[in-house]
Backbone as numpy.savetxt, mean C-alpha at the origin, in Angstrom:
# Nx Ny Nz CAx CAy CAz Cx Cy Cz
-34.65 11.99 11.52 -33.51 12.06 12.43 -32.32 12.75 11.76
-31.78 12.50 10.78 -30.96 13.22 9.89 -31.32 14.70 9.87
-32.31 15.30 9.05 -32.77 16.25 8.97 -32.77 17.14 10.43
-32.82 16.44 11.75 -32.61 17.21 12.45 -31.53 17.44 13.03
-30.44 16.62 12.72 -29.22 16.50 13.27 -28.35 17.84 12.19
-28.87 17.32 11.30 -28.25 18.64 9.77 -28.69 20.11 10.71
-29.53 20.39 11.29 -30.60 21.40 11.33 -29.78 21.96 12.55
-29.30 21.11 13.69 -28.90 21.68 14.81 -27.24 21.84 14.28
-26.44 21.09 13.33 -25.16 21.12 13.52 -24.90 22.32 12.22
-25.78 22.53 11.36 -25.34 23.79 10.38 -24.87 24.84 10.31
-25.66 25.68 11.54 -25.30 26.84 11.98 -24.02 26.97 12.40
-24.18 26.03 13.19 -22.12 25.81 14.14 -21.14 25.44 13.57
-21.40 25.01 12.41 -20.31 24.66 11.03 -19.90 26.05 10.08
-21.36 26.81 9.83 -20.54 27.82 8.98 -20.36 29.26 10.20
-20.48 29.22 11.14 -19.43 29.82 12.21 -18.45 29.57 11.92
-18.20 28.66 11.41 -16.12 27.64 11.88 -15.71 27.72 10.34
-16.42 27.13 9.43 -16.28 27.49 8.18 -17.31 28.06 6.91
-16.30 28.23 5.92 -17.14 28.60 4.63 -17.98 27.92 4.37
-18.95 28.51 3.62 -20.14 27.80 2.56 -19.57 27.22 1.81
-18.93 26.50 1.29 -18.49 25.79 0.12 -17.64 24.58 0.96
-16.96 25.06 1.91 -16.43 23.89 2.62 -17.55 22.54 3.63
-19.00 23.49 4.28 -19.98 22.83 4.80 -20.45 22.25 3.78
-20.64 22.74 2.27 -21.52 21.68 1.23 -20.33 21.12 0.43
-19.68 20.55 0.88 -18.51 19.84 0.32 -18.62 18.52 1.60
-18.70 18.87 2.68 -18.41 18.09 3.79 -19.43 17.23 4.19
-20.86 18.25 3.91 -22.23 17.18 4.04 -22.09 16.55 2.48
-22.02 16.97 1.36 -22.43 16.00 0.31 -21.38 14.81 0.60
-19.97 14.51 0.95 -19.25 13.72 1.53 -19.74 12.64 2.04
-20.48 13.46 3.66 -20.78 12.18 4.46 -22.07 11.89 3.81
-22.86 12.25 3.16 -24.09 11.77 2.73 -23.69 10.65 1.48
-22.96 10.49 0.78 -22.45 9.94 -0.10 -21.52 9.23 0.56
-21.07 8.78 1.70 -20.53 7.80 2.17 -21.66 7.19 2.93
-22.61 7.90 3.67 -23.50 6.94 4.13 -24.73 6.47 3.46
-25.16 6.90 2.32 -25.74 6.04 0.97 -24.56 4.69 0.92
-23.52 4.77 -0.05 -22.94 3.81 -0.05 -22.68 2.84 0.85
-22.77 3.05 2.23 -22.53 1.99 3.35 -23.67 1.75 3.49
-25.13 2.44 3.41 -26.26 1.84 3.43 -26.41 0.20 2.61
-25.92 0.92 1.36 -26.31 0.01 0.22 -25.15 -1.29 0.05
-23.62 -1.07 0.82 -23.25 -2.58 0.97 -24.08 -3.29 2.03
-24.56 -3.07 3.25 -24.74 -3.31 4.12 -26.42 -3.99 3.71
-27.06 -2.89 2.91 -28.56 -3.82 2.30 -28.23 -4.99 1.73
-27.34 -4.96 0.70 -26.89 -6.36 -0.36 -26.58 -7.38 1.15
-25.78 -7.42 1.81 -25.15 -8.08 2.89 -26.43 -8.67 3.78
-27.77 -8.09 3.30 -28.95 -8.74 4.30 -29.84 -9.13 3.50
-29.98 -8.44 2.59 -30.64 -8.96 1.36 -30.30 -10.36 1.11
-29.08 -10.84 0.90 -28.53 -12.10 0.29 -28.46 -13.22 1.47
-28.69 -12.06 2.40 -28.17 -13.44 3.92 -27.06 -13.74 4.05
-26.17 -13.52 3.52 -24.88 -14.02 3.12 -23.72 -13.92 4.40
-24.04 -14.71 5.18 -22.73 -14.37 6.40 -21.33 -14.35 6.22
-21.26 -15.22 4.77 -19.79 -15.65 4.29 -19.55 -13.93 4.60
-20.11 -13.06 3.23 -19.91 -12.38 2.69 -19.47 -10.63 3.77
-20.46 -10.77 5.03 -20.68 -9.99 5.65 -19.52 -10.10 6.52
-19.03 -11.38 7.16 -17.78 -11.68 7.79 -16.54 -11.38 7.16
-16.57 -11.75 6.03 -15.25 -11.35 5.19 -15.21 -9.77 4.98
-16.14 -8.89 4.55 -15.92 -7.41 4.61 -15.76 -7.17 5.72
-15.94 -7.50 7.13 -15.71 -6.91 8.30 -14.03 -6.94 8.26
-13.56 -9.01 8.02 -12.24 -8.84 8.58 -11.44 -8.10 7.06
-11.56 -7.63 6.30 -10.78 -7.08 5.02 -10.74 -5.96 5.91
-11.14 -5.07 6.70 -10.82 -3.90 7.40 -9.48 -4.13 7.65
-9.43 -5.45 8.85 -8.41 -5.16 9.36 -7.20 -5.91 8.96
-7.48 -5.97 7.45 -5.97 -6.34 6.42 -4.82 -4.93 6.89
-5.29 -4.27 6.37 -4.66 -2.80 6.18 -3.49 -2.54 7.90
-3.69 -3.63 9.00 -2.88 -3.32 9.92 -1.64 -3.74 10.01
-0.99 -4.62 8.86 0.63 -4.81 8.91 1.03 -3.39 8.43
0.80 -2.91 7.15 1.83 -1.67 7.03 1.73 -0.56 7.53
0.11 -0.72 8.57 0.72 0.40 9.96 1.36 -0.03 11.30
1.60 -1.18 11.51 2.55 -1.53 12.15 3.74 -1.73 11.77
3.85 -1.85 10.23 5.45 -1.86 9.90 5.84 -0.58 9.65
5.22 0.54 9.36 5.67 2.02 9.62 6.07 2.58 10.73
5.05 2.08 11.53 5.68 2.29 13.28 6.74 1.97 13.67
6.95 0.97 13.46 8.60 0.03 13.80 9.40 0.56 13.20
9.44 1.26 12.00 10.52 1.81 11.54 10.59 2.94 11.68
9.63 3.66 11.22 10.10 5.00 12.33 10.47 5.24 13.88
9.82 4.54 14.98 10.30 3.91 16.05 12.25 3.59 15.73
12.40 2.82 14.74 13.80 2.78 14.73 14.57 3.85 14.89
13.61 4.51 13.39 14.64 5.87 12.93 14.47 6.79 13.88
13.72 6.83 14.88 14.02 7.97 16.03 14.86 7.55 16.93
14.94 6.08 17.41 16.01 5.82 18.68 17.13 6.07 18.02
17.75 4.99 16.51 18.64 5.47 16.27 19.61 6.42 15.27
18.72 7.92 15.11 18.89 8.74 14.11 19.53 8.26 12.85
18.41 7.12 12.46 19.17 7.07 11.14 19.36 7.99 9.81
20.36 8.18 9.20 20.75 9.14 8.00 20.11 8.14 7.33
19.14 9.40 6.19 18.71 9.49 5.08 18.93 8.12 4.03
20.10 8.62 3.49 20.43 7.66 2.93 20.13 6.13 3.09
20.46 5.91 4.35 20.11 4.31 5.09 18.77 4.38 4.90
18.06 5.72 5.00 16.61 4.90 5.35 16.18 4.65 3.76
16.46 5.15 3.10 16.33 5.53 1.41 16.61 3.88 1.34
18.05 3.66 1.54 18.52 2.29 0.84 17.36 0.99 1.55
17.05 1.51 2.98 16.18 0.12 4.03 14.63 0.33 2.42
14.17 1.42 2.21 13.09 1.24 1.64 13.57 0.83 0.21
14.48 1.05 -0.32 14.59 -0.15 -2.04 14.87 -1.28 -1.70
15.76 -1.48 -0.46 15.92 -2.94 -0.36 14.67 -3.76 -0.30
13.49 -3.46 0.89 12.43 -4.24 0.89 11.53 -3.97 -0.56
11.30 -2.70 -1.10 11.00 -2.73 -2.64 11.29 -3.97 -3.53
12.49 -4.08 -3.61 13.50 -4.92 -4.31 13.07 -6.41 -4.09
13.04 -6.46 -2.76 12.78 -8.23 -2.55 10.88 -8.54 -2.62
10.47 -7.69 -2.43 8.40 -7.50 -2.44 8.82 -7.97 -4.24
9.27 -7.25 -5.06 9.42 -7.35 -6.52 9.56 -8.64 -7.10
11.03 -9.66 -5.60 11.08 -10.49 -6.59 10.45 -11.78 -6.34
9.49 -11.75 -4.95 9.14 -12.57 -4.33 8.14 -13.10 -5.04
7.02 -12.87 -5.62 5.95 -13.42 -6.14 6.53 -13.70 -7.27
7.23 -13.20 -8.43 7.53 -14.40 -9.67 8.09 -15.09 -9.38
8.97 -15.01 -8.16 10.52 -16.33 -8.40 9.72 -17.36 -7.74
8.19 -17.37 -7.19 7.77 -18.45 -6.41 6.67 -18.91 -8.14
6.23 -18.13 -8.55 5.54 -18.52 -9.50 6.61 -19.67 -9.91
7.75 -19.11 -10.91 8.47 -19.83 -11.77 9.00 -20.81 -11.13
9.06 -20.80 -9.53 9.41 -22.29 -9.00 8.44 -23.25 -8.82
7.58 -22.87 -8.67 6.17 -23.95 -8.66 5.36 -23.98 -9.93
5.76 -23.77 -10.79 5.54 -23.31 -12.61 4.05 -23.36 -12.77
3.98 -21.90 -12.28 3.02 -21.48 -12.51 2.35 -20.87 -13.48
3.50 -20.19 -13.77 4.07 -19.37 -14.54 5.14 -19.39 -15.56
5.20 -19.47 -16.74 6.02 -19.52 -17.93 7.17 -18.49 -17.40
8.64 -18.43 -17.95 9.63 -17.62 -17.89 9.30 -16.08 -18.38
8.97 -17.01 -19.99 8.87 -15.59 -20.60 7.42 -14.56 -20.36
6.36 -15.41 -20.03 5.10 -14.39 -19.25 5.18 -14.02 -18.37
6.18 -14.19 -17.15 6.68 -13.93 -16.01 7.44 -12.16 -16.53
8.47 -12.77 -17.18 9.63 -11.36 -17.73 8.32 -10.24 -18.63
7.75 -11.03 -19.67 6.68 -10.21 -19.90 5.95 -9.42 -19.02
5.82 -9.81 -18.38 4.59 -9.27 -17.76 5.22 -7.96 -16.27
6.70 -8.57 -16.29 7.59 -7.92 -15.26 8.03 -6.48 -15.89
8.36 -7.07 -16.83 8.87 -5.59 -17.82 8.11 -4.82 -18.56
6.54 -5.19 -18.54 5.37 -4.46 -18.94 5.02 -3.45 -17.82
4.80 -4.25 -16.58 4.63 -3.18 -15.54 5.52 -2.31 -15.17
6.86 -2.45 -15.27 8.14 -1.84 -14.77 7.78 -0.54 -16.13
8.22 -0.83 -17.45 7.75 0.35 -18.50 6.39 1.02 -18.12
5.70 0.23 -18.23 4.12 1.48 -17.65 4.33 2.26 -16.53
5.01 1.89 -15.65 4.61 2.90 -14.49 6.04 3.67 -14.04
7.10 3.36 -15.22 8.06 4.44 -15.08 7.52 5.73 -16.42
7.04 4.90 -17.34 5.93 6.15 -18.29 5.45 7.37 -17.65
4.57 6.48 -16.81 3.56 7.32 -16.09 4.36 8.36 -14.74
5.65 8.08 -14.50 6.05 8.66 -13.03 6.95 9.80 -13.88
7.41 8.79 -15.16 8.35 10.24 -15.62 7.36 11.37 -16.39
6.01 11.19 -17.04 5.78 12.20 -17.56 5.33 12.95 -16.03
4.73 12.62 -15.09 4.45 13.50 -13.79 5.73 14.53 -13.30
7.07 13.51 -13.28 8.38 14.17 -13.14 8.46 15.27 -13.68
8.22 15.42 -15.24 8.63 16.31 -16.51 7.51 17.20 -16.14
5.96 17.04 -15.78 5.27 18.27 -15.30 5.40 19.30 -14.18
6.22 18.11 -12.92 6.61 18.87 -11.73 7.49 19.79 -12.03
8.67 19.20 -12.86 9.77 19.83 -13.43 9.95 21.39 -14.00
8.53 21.32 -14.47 8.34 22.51 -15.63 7.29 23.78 -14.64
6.61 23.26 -13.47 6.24 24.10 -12.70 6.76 24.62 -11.50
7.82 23.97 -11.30 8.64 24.26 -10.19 8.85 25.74 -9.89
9.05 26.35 -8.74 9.34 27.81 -9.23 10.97 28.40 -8.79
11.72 27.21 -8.38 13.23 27.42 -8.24 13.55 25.67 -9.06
15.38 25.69 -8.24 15.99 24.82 -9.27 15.28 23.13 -8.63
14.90 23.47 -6.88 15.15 22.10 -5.95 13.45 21.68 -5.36
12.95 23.46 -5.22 11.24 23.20 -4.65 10.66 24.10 -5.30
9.15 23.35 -5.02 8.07 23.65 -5.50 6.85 24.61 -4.43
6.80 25.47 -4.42 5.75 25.99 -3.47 4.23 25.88 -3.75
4.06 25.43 -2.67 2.31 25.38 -3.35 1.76 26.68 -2.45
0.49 26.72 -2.49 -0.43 28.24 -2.22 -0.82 27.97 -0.45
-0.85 26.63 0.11 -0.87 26.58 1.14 0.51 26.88 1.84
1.61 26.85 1.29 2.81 27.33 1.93 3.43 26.22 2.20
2.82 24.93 1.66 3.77 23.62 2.01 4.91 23.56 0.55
6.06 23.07 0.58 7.02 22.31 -0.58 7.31 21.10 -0.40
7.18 20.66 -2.28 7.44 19.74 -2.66 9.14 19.88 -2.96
10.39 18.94 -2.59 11.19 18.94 -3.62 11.04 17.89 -4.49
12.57 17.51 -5.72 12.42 16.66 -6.71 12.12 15.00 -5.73
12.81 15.13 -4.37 13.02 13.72 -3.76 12.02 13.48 -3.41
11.20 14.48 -2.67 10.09 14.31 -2.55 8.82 13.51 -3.22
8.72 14.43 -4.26 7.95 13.63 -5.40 8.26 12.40 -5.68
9.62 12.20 -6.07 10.16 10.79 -6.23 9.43 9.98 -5.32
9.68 10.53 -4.12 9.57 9.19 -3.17 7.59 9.11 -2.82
6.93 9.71 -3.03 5.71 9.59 -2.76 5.28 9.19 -4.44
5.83 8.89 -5.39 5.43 8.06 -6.86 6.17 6.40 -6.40
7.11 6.60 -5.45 7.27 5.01 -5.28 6.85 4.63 -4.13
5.58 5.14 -3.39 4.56 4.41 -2.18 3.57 4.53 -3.21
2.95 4.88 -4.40 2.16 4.96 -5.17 2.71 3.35 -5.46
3.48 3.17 -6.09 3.99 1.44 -6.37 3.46 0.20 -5.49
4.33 0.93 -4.24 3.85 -0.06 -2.88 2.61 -0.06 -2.91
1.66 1.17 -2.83 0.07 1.30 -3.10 -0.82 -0.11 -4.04
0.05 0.49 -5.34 -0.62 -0.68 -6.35 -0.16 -2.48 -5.75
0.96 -2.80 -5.39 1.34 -4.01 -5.66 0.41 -4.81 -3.95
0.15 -3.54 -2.87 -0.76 -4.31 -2.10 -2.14 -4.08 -2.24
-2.59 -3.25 -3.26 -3.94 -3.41 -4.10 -4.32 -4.92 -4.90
-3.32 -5.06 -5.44 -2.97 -6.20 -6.45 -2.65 -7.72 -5.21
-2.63 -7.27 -4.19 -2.79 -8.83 -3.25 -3.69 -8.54 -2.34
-4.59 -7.44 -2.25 -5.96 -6.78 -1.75 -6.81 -8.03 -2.17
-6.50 -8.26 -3.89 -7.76 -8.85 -4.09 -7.87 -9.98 -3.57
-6.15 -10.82 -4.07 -6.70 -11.74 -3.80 -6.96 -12.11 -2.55
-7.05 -11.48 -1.19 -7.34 -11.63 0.20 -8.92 -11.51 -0.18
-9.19 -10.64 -0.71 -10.97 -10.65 -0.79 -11.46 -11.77 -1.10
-10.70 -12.32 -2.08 -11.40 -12.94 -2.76 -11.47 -14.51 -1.77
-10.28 -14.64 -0.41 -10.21 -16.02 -0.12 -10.82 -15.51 1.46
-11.26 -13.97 1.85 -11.88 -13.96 2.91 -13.52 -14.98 3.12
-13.78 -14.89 2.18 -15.13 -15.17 2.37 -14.75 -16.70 2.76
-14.55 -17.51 2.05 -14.22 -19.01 2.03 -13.05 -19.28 3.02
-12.60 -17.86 3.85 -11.00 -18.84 4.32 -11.70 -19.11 6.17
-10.45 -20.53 6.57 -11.03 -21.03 7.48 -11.57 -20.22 8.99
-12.25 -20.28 9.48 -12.97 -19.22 10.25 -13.64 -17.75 10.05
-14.00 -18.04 8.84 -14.43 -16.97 8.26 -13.70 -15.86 7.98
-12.70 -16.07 7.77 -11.62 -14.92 7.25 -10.84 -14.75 9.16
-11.18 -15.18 9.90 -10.38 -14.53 11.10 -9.17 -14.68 11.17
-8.57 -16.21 10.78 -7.32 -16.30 10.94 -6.37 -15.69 10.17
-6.84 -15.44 9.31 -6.06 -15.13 7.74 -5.58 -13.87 8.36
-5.92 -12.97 9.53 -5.43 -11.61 9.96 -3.82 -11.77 10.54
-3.66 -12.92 11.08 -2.13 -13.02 11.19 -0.88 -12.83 9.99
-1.41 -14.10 9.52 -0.42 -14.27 8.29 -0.33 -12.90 7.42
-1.92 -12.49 7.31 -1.40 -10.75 6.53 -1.13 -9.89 6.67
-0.88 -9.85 7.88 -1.18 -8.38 8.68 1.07 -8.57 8.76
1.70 -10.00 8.96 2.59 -10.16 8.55 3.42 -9.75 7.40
2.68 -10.72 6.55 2.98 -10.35 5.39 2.66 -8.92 4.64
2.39 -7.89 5.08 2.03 -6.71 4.91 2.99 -5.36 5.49
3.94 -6.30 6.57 4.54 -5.25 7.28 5.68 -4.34 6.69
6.69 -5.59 5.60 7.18 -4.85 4.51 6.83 -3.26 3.89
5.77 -3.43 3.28 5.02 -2.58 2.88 4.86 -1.41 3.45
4.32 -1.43 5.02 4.83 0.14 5.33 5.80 0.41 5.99
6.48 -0.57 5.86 7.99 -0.07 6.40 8.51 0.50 5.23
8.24 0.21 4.25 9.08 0.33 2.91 8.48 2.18 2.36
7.21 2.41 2.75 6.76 3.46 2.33 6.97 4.62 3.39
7.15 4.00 4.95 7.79 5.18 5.62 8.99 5.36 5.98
10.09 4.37 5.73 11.38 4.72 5.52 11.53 5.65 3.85
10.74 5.34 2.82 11.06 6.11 1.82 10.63 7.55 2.37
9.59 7.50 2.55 8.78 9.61 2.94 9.67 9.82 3.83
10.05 9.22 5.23 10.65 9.68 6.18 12.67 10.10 5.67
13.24 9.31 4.64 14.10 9.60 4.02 14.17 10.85 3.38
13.15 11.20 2.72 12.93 12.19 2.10 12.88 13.42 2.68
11.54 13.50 3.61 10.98 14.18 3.99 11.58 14.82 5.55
11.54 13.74 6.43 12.66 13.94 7.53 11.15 14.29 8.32
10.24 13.95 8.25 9.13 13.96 8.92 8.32 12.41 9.15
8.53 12.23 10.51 7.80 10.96 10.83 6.77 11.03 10.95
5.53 12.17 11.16 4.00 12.36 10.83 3.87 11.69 9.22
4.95 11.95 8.88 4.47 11.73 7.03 4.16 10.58 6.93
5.59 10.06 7.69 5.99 8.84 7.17 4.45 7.78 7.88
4.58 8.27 9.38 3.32 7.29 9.09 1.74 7.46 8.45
1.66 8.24 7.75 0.58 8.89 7.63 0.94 8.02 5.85
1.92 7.83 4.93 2.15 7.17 3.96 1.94 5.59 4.42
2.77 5.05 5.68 2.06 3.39 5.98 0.83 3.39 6.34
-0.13 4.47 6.21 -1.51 3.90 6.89 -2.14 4.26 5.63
-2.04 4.97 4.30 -2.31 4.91 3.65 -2.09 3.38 2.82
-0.39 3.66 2.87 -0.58 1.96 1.95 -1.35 0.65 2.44
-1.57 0.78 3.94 -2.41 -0.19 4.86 -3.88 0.07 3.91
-4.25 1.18 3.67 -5.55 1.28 3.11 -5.86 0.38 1.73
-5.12 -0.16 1.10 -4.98 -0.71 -0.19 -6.07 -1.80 -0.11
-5.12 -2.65 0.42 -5.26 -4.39 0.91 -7.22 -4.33 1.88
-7.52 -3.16 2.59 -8.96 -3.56 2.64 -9.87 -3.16 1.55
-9.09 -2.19 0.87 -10.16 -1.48 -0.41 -10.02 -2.59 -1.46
-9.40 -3.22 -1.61 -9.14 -4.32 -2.41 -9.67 -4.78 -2.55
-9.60 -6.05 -1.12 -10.47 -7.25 -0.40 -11.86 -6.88 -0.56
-12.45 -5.32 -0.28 -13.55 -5.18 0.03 -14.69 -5.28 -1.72
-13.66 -4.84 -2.26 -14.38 -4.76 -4.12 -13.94 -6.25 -4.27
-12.81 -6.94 -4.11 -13.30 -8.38 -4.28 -14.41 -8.86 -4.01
-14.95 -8.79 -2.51 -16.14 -9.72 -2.22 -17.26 -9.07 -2.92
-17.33 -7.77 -3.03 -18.47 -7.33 -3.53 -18.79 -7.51 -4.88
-17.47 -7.90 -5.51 -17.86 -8.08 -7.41 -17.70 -9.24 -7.65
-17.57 -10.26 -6.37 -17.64 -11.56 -6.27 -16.31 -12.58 -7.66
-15.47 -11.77 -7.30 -14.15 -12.42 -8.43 -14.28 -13.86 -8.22
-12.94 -14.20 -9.00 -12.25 -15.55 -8.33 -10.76 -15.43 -8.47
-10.05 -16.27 -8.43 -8.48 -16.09 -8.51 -7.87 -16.03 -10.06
-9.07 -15.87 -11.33 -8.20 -16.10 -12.40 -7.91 -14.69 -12.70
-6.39 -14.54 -13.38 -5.96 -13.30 -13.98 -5.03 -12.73 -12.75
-5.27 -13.02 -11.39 -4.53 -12.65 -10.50 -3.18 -12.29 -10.00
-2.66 -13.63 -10.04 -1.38 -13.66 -10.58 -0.58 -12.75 -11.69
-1.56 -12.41 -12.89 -0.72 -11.64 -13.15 -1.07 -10.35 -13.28
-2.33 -9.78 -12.23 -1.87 -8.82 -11.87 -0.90 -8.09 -10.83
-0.74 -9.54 -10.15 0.41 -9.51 -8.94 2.00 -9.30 -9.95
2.03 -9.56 -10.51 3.28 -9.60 -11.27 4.16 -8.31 -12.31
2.78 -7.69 -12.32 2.37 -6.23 -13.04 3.02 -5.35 -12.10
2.25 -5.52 -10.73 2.51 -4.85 -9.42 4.00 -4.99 -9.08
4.39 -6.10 -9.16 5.85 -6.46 -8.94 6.57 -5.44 -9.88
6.32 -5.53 -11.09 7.39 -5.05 -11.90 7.20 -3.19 -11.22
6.04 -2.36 -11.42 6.06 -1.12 -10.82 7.49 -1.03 -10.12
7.51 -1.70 -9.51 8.13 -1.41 -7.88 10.07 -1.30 -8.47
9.97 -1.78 -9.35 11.25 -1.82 -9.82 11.90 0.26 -10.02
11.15 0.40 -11.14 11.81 1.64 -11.56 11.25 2.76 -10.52
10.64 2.42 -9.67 9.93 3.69 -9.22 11.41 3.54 -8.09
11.50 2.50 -7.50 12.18 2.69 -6.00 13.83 2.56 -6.40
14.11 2.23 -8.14 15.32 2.29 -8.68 16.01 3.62 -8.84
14.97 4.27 -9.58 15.52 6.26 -9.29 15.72 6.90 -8.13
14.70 6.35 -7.15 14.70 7.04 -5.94 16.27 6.52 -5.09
16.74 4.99 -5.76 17.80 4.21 -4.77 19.49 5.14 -5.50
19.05 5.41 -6.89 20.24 6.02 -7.65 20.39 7.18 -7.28
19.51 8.34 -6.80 19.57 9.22 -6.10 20.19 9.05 -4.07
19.78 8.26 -3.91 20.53 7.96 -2.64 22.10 7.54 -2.75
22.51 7.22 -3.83 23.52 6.14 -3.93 24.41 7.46 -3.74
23.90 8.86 -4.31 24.73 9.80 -4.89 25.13 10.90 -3.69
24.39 10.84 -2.70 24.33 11.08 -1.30 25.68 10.02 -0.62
25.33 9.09 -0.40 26.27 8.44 0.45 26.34 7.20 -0.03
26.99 6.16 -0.86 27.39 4.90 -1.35 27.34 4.04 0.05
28.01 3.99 0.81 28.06 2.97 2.03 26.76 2.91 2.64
26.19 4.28 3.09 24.59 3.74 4.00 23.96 2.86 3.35
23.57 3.93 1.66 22.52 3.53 0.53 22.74 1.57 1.15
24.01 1.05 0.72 24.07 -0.01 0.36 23.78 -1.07 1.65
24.21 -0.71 3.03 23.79 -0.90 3.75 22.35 -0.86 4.36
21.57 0.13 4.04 20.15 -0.13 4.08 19.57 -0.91 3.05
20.25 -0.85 2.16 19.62 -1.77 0.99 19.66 -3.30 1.39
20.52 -3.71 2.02 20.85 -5.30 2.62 20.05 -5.20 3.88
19.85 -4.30 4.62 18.67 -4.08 5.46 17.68 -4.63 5.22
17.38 -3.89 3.95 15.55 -3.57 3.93 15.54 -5.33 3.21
16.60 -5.43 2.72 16.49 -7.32 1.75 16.51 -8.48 3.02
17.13 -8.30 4.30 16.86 -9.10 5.28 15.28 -8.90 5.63
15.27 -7.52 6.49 13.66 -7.59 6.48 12.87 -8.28 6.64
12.40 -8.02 4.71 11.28 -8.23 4.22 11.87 -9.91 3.94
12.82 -10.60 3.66 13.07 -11.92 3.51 12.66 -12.55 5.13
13.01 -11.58 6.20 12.34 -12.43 7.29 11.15 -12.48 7.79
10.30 -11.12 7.56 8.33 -11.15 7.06 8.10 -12.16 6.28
8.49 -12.35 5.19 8.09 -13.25 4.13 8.63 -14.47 4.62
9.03 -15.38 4.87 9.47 -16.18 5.27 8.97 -16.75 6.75
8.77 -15.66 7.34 7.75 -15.99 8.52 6.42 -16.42 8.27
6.14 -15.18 7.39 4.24 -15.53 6.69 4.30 -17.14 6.61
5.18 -17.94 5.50 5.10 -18.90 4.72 5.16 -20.08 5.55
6.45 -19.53 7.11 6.11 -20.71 7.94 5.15 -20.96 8.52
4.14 -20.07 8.94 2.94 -19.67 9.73 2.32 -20.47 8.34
2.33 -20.36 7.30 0.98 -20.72 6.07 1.48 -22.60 6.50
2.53 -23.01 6.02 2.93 -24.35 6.64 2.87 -24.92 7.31
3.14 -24.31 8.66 2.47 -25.08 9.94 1.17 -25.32 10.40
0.13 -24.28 9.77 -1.31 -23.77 10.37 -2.09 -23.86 9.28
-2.97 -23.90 9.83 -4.35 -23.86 8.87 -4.60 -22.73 7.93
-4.25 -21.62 8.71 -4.47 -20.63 8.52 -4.40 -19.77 7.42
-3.77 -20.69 6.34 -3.59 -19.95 4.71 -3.79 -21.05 3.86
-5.03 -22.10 4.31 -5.35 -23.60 3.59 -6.78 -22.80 2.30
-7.23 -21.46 2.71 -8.33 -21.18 2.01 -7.35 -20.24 0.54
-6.40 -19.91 1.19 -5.80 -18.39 0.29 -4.14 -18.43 0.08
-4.18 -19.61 -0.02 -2.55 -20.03 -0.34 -1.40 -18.55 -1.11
-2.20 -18.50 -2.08 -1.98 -17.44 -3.38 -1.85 -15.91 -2.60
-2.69 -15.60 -1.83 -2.63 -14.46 -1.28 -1.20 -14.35 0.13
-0.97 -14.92 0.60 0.17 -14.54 1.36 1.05 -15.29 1.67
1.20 -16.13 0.94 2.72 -16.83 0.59 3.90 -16.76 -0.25
C-alpha cells in the first residue's frame, strides 16, 4: 500500500518540486511513521492503557500557550498596543513564571535556600553564556549596523534575535514542567483527562509571554502566534518522553528551577532594551504581564484545591 501510494504521488511532487526537496520530504514522513509505528507497538505490546491514555492526553498539554498567544495578540490588535508595553507584558509574566516555583519550594521546604539560589543562578549564568556567545556570532555576521539579511530575503534585527533566545527560555522552563505532567499523566485521576484544565491554565502565561515578546519585536502577529504554538509544543514533547522512559519525580524540581533561573537574563536584556524605548509603557506592561500570570497561577492552584484534579500531579501545576 505504501509503495503504491509513493508510486502515484512522485511524479506530481517533482512537477512542483526539486529532487532533493521530494527525498528530504519522503525520508521525513517515513521516519516519522517508523517512529509512531514503534510508540504505538510498545503501547500494545505492554497492554498498557495507563500508558496509551496518558500519551494521547500529553498532546493536548501544549493548548494553554496557544490560547494564551491568541488572547494576547487578540488584545494587541483591538488595542494597538506599543511595543514597548508588549515587551514590558512579556518580562513581567517571564519574571513572575521565574519566581513562582522556588518561592513555593522554599515555602513548603522543599527546597534548601541556598540549593534553591544555587541552582537559580546556575541556570540564569548558563543560558545567558549560551545567548551571549549566539549574540557575539549574530553580531559579527550582520551585514549593516541594525539587520541581518538572510538569502531568502527575510531579516533578522538585534531585537529580534533577542527576543526569539528568550521564547527559547519559555521553551525550556515548559519542557522542564513537560515532564513532570508525563510523568503524573499516566497515574493522574481519570487517566490524565482532568489534568487538561488545570494545565492548559497554567500554561497560558507561557504563550502569552512568547507572543507579546515576537509580536513586540517583530510587529507581526503570524509570528507571534506561530512562537505560542511552538512553546505549546514543549509540555507534550516532554510529557510524551516522560511516559516513554518511564521517569519518576526525582531530580525534577530542580530541573524546574534551572528553567526558572534561564528566564531571568534572557527576558532581562530584552526588558533593558525596552526600558530604553519608552520607561512608562516598559513599566506598565511589566505590572501587566506580573498581574497576569499571578492570576493564571493562582487560578491553577485554586482549581488544584478545590478538585481532584491535581491529587495525582500536585508538583506539576501548582
Amino acid at each position: 500500500m505504501i509503495w503504491i501510494v509513493i508510486a502515484e504521488v512522485l511524479p506530481d511532487a517533482f512537477k512542483e518540486a526539486t529532487p532533493s526537496q521530494v527525498a528530504s520530504a519522503g525520508t521525513l514522513a517515513v521516519a516519522f511513521m517508523e517512529t509512531l509505528s514503534t510508540v504505538l507497538l510498545g503501547f500494545t505490546d505492554g497492554n498498557n492503557v495507563e500508558d496509551a491514555s496518558g500519551f494521547l492526553v500529553s498532546l493536548v498539554f501544549g493548548l494553554g500557550p496557544l490560547i494564551g498567544g491568541i488572547i494576547l495578540v487578540t488584545f494587541s490588535l483591538g488595542f494597538s498596543m506599543p511595543h514597548p508595553l508588549l515587551t514590558g507584558v512579556a518580562s513581567g509574566i517571564a519574571f513572575r513564571l521565574a519566581a513562582w516555583r522556588p518561592v513555593q519550594l522554599l515555602m513548603t521546604s522543599k527546597m534548601g535556600l541556598f540549593t534553591t539560589l544555587f541552582l537559580l543562578i546556575g541556570g540564569s549564568l548558563a543560558y545567558h553564556a549560551a545567548t551571549s556567545s549566539i549574540l557575539r556570532l549574530f553580531n559579527r555576521k550582520r551585514s549593516s549596523v541594525n539587520v541581518i539579511a538572510s538569502s531568502s530575503g527575510l531579516s533578522l534585527s538585534a531585537l529580534t534575535v533577542q527576543s526569539l533566545l528568550a521564547c527559547g527560555a519559555v521553551f525550556l522552563h515548559a519542557y522542564a514542567e513537560g515532564l513532570a505532567l508525563g510523568v503524573a499523566a499516566r497515574k493522574a485521576y481519570g487517566l490524565g483527562r482532568y489534568m487538561v484544565l488545570p494545565a492548559s491554565l497554567h500554561g497560558l502565561p507561557r504563550g502569552a509571554a512568547a507572543a507579546s515578546c515576537v509580536y513586540g519585536a517583530t510587529d507581526s502577529w503570524r509570528g507571534a502566534l506561530a512562537a505560542a504554538a511552538l512553546t505549546g509544543l514543549a509540555a507534550p514533547s516532554a510529557a510524551i518522553s516522560a511516559i516513554l522512559a518511564k521517569i519518576d519525580y526525582d531530580g525534577l524540581d530542580y530541573w524546574m528551577v534551572i528553567a526558572c533561573g534561564a528566564l531571568i537574563p534572557s527576558f532581562g536584556r530584552v526588558f533593558r532594551r525596552s526600558l530604553r524605548l519608552d520607561v512608562r509603557k516598559s513599566v506598565v506592561g511589566l505590572l501587566v504581564g506580573v498581574a497576569f500570570a499571578s492570576v493564571c497561577l493562582m487560578s491553577t492552584r485554586f482549581i488544584c484545591l478545590h478538585t481532584p484534579y491535581c491529587n495525582s500531579a500536585p508538583e506539576a501545576v501548582t
